[in-house]
C-alpha positions in Angstrom: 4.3 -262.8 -9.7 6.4 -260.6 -7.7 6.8 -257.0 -7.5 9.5 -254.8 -5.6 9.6 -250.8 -5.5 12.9 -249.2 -4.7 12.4 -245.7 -4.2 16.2 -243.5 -4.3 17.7 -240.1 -4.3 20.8 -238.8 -5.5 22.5 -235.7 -4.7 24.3 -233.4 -6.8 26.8 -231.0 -4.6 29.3 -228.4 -6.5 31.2 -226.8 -3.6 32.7 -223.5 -5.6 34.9 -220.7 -4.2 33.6 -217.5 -4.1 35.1 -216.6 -7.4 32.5 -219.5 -8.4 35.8 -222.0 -9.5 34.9 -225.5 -8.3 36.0 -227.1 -5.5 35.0 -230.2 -5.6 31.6 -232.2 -6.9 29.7 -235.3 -5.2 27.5 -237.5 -5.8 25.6 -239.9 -3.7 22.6 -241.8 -2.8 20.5 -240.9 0.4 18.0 -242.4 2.7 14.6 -242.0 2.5 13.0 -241.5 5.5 10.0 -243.7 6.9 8.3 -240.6 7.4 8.9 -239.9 3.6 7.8 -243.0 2.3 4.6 -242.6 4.5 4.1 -239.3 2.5 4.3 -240.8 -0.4 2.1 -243.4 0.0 -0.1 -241.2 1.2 -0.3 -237.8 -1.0 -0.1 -240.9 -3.6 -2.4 -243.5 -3.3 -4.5 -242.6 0.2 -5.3 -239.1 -0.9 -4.1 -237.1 1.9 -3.0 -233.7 1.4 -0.1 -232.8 -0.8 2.9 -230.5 0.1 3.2 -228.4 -3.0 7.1 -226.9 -2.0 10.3 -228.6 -0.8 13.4 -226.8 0.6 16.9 -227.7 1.6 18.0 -228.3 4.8 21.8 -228.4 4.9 23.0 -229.4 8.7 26.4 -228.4 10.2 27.3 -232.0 12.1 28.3 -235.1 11.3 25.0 -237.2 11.4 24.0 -240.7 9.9 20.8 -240.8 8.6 18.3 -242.6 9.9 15.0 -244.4 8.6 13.4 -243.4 12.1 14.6 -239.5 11.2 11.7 -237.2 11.2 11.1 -233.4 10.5 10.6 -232.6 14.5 13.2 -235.0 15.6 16.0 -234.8 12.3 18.8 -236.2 14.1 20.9 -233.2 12.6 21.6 -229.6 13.4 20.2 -227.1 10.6 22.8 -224.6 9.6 20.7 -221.0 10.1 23.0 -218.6 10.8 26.1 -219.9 9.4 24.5 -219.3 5.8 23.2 -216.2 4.2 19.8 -217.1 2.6 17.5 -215.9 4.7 15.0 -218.7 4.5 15.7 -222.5 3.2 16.3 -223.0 -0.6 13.6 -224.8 -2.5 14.4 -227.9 -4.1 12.6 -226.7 -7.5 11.4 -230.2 -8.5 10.0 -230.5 -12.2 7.3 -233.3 -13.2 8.0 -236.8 -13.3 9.6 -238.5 -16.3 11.2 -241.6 -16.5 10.1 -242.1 -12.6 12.0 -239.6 -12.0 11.7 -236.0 -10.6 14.5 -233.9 -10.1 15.3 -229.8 -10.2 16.8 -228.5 -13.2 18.8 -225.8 -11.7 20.6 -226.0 -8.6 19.4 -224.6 -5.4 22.4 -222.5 -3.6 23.5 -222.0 -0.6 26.2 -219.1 0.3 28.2 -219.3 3.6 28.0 -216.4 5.4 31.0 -217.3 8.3 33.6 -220.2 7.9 30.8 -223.7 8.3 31.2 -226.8 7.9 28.2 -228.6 6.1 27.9 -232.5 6.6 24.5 -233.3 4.1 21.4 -232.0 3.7 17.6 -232.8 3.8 14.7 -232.2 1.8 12.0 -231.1 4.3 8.3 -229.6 3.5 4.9 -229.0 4.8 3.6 -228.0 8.0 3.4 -224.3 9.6 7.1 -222.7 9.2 8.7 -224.8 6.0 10.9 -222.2 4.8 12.2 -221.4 8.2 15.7 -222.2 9.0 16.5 -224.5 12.1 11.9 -225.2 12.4 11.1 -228.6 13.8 8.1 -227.4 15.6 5.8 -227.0 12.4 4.3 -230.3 11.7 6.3 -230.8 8.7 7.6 -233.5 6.8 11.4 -234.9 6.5 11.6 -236.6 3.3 15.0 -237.6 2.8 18.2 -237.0 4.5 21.6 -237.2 3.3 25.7 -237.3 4.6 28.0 -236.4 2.4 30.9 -238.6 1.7 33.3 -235.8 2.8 31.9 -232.8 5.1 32.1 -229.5 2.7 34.1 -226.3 4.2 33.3 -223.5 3.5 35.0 -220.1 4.2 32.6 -216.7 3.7 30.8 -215.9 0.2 31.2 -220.3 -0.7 28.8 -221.3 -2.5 27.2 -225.2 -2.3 25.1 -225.9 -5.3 22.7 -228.9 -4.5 20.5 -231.0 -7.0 18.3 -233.9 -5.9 17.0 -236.6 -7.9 14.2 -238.8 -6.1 13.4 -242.2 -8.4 11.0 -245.0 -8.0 11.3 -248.1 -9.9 9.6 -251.7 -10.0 11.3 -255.3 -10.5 
């Protein structure tokens, strides 16, 4: 007998205008990182620490994620001051059902200048998590994702951003 587990994530994005009318709507699958899946396996099954909070890292050039992509080497520039949150969004993740975990509401992310946004990552742990930009903290890059067309966004746009991680066995 033979077993395989597929692990995905699918992103949600709603660009709106800053009258909140929609510009456009995405979604796509991502890659999850071998840093991520070594997470996993571990806060799963070896019992190593969890990370209780996730955030949003939306980056601002074209980048092609990569399985070797990790939190202090992401392959991607972090928009910081190009947006007006003033630390990274958390990606609000309910419990699992259906091997499934996903958030409910939308995180959001307001430009604060003219930007263009090319993905996003999901990033957590280590020493500065909800910084902007951090690579230094020890964290952990779980999944990273391009979007199929880079987003632009002029002052007070809004990207909403939902992310769906699922595991399933065949």
């Amino acid at each position: 007998m033979k077993s395989n587990i597929e692990v995905t994530g699918i992103w949600k994005v709603v660009h709106r205008d800053k009258n909140g009318k929609i510009k456009s709507v995405e979604e796509f699958k991502n890659l999850i990182t071998n840093e991520g899946l070594d997470y996993l396996l571990n806060a799963g099954v070896h019992g190593s620490t969890q990370i209780s909070a996730w955030y949003f890292a939306p980056f601002t050039a074209a980048h092609t994620p990569a399985a070797g992509d990790t939190y202090a080497s992401p392959g991607y520039t972090e928009a910081t001051s190009e947006i007006s949150e003033a630390a990274r969004q958390e990606w609000a993740e309910g419990a699992s059902s259906g091997q499934s975990v996903t958030n409910s509401t939308a995180a959001t992310i307001t430009a604060a200048t003219s930007v263009t946004i090319y993905g996003a990552g999901i990033v957590g742990g280590g020493s500065a998590p909800t910084t902007k930009g951090n690579t230094a903290g020890g964290g952990t890059l779980l999944a990273s994702g391009q979007f199929s067309s880079s987003k632009s966004l002029t002052s007070g746009e809004t990207l909403d951003l939902t992310y769906t991680l699922s595991a399933s066995s065949s």
